[in-house]
C-alpha positions in Angstrom: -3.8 20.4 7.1 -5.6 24.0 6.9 -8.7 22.7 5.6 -11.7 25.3 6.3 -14.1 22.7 6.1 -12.7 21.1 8.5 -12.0 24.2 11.3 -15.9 24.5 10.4 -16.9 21.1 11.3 -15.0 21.8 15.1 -17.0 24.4 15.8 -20.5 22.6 15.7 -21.9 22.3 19.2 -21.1 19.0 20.8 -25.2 19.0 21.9 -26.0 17.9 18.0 -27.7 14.6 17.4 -25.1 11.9 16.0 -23.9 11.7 12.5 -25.4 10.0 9.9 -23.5 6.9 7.7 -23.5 9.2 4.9 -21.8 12.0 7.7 -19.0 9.5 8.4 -18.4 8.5 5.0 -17.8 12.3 3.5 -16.1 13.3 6.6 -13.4 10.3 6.6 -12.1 11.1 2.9 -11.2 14.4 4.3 -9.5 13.4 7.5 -7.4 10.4 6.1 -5.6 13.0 3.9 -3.5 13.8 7.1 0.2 12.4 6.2 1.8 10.9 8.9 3.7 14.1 9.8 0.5 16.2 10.4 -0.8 13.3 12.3 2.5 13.6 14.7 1.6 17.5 15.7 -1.8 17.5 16.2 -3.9 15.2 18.5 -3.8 11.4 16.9 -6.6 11.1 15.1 -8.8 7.6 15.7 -8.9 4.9 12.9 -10.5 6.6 10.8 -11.6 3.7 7.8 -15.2 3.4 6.6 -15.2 -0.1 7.9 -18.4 -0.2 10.5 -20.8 2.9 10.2 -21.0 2.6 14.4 -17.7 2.1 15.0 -16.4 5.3 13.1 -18.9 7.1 14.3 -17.3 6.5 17.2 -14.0 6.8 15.8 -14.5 10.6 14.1 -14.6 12.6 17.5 -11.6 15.1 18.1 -11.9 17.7 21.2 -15.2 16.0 22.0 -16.5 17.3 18.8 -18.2 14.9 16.4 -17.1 16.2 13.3 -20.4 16.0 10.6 -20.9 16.3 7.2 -21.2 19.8 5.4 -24.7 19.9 4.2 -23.6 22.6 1.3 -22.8 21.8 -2.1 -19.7 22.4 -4.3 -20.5 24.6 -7.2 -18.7 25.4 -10.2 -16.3 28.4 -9.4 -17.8 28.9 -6.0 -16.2 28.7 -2.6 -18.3 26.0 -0.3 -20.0 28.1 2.5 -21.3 25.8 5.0 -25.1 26.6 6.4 -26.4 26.4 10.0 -25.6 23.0 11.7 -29.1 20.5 11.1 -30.1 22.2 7.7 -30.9 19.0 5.9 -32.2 16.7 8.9 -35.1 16.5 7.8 -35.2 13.0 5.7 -35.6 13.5 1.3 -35.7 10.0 0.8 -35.6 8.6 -2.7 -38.6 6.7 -4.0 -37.7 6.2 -7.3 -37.5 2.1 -7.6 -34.3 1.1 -9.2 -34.2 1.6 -13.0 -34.9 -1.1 -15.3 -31.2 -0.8 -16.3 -29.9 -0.8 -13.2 -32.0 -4.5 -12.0 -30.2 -5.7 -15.3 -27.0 -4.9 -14.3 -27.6 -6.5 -11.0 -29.0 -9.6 -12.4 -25.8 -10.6 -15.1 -23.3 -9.0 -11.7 -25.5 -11.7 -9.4 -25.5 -14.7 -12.2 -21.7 -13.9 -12.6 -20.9 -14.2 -8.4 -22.8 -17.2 -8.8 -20.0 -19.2 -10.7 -17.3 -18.0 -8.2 -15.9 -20.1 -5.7 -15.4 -19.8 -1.5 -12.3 -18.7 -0.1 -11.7 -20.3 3.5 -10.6 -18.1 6.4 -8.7 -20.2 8.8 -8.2 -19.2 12.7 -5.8 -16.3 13.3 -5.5 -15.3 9.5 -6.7 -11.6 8.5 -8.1 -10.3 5.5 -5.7 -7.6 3.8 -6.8 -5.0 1.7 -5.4 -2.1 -0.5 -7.0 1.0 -1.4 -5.6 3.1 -4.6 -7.9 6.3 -4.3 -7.8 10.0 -5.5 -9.6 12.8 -3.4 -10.5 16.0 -5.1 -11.4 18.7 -3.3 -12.5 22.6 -5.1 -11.3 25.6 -4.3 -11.7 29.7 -5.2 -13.6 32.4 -4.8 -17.0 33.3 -4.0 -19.8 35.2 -6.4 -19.8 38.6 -6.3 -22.9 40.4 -8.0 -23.1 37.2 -9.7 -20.0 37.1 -11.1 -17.1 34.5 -10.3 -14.3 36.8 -8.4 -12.0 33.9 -9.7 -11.9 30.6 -11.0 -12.3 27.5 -9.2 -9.0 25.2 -8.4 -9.5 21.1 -8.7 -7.0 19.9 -6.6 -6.8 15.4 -6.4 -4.8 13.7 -4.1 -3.5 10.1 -4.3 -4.8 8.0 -1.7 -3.2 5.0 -0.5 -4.7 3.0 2.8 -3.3 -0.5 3.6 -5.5 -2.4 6.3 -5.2 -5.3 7.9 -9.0 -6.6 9.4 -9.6 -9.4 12.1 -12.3 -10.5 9.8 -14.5 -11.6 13.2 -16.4 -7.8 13.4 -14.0 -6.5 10.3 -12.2 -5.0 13.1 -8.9 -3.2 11.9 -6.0 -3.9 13.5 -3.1 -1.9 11.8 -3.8 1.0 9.0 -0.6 2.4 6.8 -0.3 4.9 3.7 1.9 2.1 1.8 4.9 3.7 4.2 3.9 4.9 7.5 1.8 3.3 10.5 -1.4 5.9 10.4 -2.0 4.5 14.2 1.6 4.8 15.8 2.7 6.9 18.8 3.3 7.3 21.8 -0.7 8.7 22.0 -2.5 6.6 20.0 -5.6 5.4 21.4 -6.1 2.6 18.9 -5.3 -0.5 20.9 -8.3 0.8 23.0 -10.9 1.2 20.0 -9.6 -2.3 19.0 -10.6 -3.6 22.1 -13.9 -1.7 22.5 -15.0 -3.0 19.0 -14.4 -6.5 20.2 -15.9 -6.1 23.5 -19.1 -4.5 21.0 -18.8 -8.0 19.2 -19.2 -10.1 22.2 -21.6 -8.4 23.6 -23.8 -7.6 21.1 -23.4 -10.2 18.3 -22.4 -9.6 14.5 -24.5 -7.2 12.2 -24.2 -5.4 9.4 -21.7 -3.3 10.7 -19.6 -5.8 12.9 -20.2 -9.2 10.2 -18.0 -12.1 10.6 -17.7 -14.6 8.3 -19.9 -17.3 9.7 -22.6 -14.6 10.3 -22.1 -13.6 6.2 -22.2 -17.2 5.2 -25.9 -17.6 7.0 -27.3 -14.8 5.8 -30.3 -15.7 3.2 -30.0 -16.5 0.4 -33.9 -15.7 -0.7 -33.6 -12.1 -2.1 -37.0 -11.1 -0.9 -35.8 -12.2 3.0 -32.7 -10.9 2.4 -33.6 -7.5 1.5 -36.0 -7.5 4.6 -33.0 -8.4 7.0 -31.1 -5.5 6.1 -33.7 -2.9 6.0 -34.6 -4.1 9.2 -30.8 -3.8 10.3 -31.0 0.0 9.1 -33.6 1.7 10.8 -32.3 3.9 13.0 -35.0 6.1 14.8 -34.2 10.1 14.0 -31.9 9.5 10.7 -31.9 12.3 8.7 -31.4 10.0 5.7 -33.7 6.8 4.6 -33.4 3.5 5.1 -32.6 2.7 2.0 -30.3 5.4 1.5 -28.1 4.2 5.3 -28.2 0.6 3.7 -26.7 0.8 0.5 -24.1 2.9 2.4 -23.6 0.5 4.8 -23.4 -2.0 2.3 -20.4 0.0 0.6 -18.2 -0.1 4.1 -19.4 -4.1 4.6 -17.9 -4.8 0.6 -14.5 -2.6 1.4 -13.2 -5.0 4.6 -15.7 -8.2 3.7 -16.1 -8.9 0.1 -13.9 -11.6 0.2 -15.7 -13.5 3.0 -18.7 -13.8 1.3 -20.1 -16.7 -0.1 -20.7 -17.5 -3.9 -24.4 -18.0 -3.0 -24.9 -14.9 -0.7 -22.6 -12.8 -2.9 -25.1 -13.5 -5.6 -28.3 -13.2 -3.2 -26.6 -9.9 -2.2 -27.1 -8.1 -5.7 -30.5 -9.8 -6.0 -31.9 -8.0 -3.2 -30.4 -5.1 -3.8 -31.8 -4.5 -7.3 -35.2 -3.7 -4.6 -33.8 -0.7 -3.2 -35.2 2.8 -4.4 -33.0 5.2 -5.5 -30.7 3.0 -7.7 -29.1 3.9 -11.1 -26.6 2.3 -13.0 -23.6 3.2 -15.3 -20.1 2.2 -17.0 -16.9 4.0 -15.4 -13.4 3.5 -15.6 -11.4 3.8 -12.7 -8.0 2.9 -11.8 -7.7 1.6 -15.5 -10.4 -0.6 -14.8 -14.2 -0.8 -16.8 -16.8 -1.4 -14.0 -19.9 -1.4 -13.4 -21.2 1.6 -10.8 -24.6 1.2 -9.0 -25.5 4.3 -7.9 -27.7 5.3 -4.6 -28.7 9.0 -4.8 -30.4 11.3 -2.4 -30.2 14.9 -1.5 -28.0 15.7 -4.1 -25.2 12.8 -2.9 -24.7 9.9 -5.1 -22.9 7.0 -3.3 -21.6 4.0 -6.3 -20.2 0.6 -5.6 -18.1 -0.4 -8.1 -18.0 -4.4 -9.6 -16.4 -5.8 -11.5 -18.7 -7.7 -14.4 -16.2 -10.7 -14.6 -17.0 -12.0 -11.5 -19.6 -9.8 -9.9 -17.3 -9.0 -7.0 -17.5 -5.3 -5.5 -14.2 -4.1 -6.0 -14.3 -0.3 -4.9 -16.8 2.8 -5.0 -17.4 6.3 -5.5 -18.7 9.4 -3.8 -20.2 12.4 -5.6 -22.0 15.4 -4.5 -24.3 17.8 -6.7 -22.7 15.2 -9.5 -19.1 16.0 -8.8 -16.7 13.2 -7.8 -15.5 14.2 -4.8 -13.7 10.8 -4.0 -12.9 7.1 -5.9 -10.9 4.3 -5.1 -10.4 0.6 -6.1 -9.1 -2.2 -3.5 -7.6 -5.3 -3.4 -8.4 -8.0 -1.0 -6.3 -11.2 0.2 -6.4 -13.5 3.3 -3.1 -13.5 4.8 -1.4 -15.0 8.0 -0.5 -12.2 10.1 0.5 -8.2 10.6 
């Protein structure tokens, strides 16, 4: 892959302050468009799968180089030049409270998760799930004299990630594009991060970003205690982005490897409390041939959706956009199954 953004990225000083949730999340879409071939020449990439913001933080590191967002945008007929590392630490945080519309939408999603029913998770099954994405990614020339030297090039890539999860710390275990094992070879490192994020679990206890399914099902049910839990789960002393803001993302990676092991009641208390977060806006999209509901988080010019479904008030994929361009979307499929 001859990505610029990314040879950019390599060359920030290892001395920078960690990336944020929203780092890892723009960063990953990028990197997971290596096919297995690339993957083969070039130094094996980690599993890279916005599963636990800590864990890929961890995860996203090649040469010693944690490889952070661009903070520039994408505009129309532009080529992305990417500023001095840092220039948007400082935190822009949202305090718009969630629009009428969107505590609506949350509401009817929360009253349908209500009527669903528990799925059990016996010992030594996994929870499977398919992503169908597309990644687009904007190419051309620079202005010149404020004139566009040449028109700007939409390029979208399928995207395809199968994932098996030990669903004790939503820990992936095995990651393929439909075809090929994204973690084999003779260098892969993966068995080690697997073991690492387990060690993390035993040591530390589930979270947010290591949940298990008994630590989902006690979670409460009260919206108002509920919403406190997590904020209190997402502070994170330096961020350059609010709390609110590394929540909902955090939210998004819990819903891609979890969803299914939440309970009717919690599913429900789940969109309840999160019709108290700022920033929040809702709207209809169709994606992968499906109508759903987007809920929308947006700050410094990024808009992060989770996408439900309105029959059943499940989350059943999301979106990312920047400056209010989709940069990547994806649906998923989730099913408890017996082994590898």
């Amino acid at each position: 892959m001859n990505d610029p953004d990314i040879h950019a990225v390599r060359a920030i000083p290892p001395t920078m302050a960690e990336p944020t949730d929203e780092s890892v999340s723009r960063t990953w879409h990028k990197l997971t468009r290596l096919t297995a071939a690339e993957r083969s020449t070039r130094r094996p990439l980690p599993w890279a799968v916005p599963v636990t913001a800590a864990v890929v933080v961890a995860a996203l590191t090649i040469g010693g180089v944690t490889l952070l967002r661009p903070s520039g945008g994408q505009d129309a007929g532009t080529t992305v030049v990417l500023p001095s590392p840092g220039a948007t630490k400082e935190i822009e945080p949202n305090t718009d409270p969630a629009s009428p519309e969107t505590v609506t939408a949350l509401n009817a999603l929360a009253t349908a998760a209500g009527g669903g029913t528990a799925v059990t998770i016996n010992a030594g099954q996994l929870v499977f799930v398919r992503t169908d994405g597309t990644a687009n990614s904007t190419s051309g020339q620079a202005e010149t004299g404020g004139a566009v030297a040449s028109p700007a090039v939409v390029t979208t890539e399928a995207e395809v990630r199968e994932i098996w999860f030990d669903p004790q710390g939503a820990i992936p275990l095995k990651i393929t594009d439909g075809v090929n094992d994204l973690n084999a070879g003779p260098k892969s490192n993966f068995a080690a991060e697997i073991a690492q994020a387990r060690d993390d679990l035993a040591t530390q206890g589930p979270s947010l970003i290591r949940p298990t399914p008994q630590w989902l099902a006690a979670l409460p049910t009260d919206p108002t205690a509920l919403l406190a839990q997590l904020r209190a789960e997402s502070q994170q002393e330096g961020a350059a982005w609010s709390v609110d803001h590394r929540l909902w993302d955090t939210m998004a990676n819990l819903y891609s490897g979890s969803e299914i092991a939440l309970t009717p009641a919690v599913r429900a208390a789940l969109l309840q409390a999160l019709s108290g977060l700022h920033g929040l806006t809702t709207s209809t999209v169709t994606v992968n041939g499906h109508s759903l509901v987007a809920i929308r988080h947006t700050e410094k010019l990024s808009g992060d959706e989770i996408l439900f479904d309105p029959a059943s008030g499940k989350a059943v994929g999301r979106r990312t956009l920047y400056n209010n361009q989709v940069e990547y979307e994806s649906t998923w499929v989730q099913s408890i199954v017996n082994g590898l």
